[in-house]
N, C-alpha and C positions, 0 to 999 in steps of 0.2 A: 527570284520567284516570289510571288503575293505568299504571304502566310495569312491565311483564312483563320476565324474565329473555331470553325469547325477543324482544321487539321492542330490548334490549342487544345480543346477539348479532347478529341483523341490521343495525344500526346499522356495529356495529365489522366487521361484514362488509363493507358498501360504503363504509367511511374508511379501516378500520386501526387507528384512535384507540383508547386505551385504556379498560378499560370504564370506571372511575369519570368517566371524560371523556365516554363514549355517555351513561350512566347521568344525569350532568347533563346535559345537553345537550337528551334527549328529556324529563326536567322541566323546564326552561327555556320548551318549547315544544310543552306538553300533548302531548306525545306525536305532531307531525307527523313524519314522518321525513324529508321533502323539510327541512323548515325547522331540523331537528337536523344536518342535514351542513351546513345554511348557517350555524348557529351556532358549528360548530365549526373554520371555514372562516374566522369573521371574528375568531373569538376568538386568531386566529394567531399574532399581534403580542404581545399579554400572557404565552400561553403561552411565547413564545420566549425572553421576558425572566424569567419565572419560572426556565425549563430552564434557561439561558444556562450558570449557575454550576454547575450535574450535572457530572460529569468522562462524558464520551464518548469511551471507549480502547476498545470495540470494534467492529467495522463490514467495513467491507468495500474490497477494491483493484479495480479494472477497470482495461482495457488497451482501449484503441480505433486499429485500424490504417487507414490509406488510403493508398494508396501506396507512397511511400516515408519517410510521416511517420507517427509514433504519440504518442501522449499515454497517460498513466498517473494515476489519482486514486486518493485513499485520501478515504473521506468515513467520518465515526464515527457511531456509537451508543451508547448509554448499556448495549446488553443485548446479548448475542449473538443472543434470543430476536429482538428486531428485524432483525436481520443476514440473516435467515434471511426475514424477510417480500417478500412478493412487491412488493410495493409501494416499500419500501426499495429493493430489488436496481434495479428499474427505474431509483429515482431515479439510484443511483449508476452505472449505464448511462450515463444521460443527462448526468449531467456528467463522464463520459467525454468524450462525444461532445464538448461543450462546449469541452472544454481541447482538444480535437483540430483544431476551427472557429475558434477563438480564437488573436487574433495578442497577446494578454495575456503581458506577462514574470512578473506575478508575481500572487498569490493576489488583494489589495486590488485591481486593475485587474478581473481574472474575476468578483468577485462583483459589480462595477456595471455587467456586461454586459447587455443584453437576452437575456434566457433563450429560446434556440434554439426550444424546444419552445411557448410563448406570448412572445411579444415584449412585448404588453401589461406586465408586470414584468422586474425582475432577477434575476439569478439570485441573491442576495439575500433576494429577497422569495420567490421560488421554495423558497429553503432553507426561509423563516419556516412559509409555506405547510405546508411536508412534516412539520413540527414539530407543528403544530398538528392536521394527521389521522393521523399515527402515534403522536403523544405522547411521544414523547421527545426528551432534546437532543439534536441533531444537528449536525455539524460537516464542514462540506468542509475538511480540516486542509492538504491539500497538491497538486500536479500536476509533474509537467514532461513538454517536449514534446520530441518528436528527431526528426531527421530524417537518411536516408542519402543522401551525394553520389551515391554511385559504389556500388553495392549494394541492399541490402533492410536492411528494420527485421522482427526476428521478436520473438514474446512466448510467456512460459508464466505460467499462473496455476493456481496451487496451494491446495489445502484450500478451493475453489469460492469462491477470493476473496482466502485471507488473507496469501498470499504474493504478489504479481504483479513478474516481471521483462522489463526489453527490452535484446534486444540488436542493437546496429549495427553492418553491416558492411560493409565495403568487399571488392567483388567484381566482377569483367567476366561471371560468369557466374552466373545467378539461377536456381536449378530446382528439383524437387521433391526431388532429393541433396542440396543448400546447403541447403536450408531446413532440412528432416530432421536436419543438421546441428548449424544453429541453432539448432532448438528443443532440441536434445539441451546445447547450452552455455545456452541461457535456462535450461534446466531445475538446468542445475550451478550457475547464479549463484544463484537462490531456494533451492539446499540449503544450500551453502557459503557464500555471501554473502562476495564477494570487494568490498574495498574499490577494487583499482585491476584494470588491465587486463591491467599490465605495472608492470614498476622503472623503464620510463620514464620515469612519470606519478608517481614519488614526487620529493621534492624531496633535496638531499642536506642539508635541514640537517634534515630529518626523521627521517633515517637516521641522521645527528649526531644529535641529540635522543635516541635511540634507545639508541645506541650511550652516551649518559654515564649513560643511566639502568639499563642491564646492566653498567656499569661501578659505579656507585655500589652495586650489588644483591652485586657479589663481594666490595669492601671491606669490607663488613659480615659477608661470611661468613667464620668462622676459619679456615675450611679453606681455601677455596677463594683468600681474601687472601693467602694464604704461596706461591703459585706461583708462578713465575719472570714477569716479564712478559710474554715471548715466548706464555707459554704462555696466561696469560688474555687477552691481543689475539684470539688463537685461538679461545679458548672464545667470545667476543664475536664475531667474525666470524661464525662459526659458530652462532649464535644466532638471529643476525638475520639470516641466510641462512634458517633453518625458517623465523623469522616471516614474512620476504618469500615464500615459499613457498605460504604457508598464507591472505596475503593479497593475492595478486596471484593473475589469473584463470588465464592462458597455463603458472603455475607449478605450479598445484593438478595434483593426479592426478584425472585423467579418470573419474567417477561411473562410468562405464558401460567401463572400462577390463577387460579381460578378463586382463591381468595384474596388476593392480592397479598398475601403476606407470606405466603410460604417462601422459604429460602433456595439460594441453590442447592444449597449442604444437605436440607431435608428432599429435595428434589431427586439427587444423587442416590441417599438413604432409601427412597423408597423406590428409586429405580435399581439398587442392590439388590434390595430386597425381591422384587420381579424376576429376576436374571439368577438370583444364585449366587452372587458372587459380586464382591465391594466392586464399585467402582469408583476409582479417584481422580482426580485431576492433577497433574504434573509439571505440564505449562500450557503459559496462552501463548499466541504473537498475533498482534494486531498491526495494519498497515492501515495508514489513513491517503490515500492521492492528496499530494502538496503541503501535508502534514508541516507545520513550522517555516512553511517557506512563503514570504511576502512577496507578495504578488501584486506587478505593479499594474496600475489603469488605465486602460487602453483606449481609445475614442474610437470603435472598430467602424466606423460607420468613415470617419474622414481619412482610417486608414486603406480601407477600400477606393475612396475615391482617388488615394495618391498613386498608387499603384497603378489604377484604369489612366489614371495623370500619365504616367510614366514613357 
């Protein structure tokens, strides 16, 4: 039987799969269509280990809230073009949801879980699955989960994915002014991407650390080496004062600051003050899509023509 350009196109319409993947698939199996999505359904497993070694640095973040707990996932993809399919988006939904349901500490326990959404598999095999009808590598790279004693957990997610932040906070008072709040500091953590909370949460031999390596950076400078001691303690104090500034949340200037100076800390303070009742910040989690993963360069223009080559 002819396999037409049109029974490709519906194919990859009810999988997702890639066309040279529909295109084999309905040769495989004279052209059934029922029996092309089962082919490409069992072919999952091969595919996965073919993809495995593809670098998947882009994708997508989700944020799943209940309560007073949330969970956050970053799952990859090999293409942005994927990132963007409807299909995809779901999956990475779903193990949202997933890491949310899950009393799992770490990644290797969540993927031998029974997958929420069919129990019959893991979510493991659930990944292999989604590999084999979208066609590319795919990767649940990461989660974590939080939860507020005494307060509420709020989220923002950015560029419909590729930034997702949570913030937890400790509060006696929970309303639509706190939240509003929150999402206004979630929103500051995915711009700025603050490492800590507060200078509480550094440690002081980090600060040490810190401090000998702005010291070793003036000896080396001729100017700056010939100052009197006093005066380059100084310059070092005062250094690491910006950086603790610039990387602590409470210390950053407030995005949405209308003098441009006011702090988060003074932010908080007079949004206490409003509500009644302190409100603190307790943790951040910030997820970046492909955060630290090199990403290698694609010629997509000659990798399209090889394919239609194929």
């Amino acid at each position: 039987m002819a396999i037409t350009a049109a029974m490709v196109k519906q194919l990859r319409e009810l999988t997702g799969a890639g066309m040279m993947d529909c295109k084999k698939a309905l040769n495989s199996t004279e052209g059934n269509m029922d029996e092309a999505v089962e082919f490409l359904r069992k072919n999952g497993q091969a595919k996965a280990e073919k993809k495995a070694g593809r670098v998947a640095a882009e994708g997508l973040c989700a944020v799943k809230i209940e309560g007073n707990s949330a969970a956050v996932v970053e799952v990859n993809s090999e293409t942005d073009f994927v990132a963007k399919n409807e299909k995809f988006q779901n999956f990475v939904n779903a193990v949202a949801v997933q890491a949310l349901k899950s009393d799992a500490n770490d990644l290797d326990t969540l993927m031998t879980e029974k997958w929420n959404e069919d129990e019959s598999k893991t979510v493991q095999e659930a990944l292999v699955e989604h590999i084999a009808v979208i066609g590319e590598n795919l990767k649940i790279r990461r989660f974590e989960k939080v939860s507020a004693e005494n307060g509420c957990v709020v989220s923002y997610v950015h560029g419909g994915g590729r930034i997702a932040s949570i913030v937890v906070a400790d509060t006696e008072v929970v309303n639509d002014e706190v939240k509003e709040a929150l999402s206004n500091i979630a929103m500051q953590v995915a711009a700025l991407n603050p490492k800590f909370v507060s200078r509480e949460e550094i440690s002081p031999e980090h600060i040490a650390h810190e401090k000998e390596i702005l010291l070793a950076q003036i000896k080396n400078d001729p100017k700056e080496s010939q100052k009197p001691e006093k005066v380059i303690k100084g310059i070092i104090e005062g250094r690491v004062n910006k950086e603790l500034k610039e990387v602590c949340l409470v210390d950053q200037v407030y995005v949405k600051a209308e003098d441009g100076k006011q702090t988060v800390a003074k932010y908080l303070d007079e949004v206490s003050k409003a509500v009644g009742s302190k409100v603190s910040i307790k943790k951040i989690v910030r997820f970046e899509t492909g955060e630290g993963i090199e990403k290698k360069e694609e010629d997509f223009a000659a990798e399209v023509a090889a394919q239609l080559n194929a």
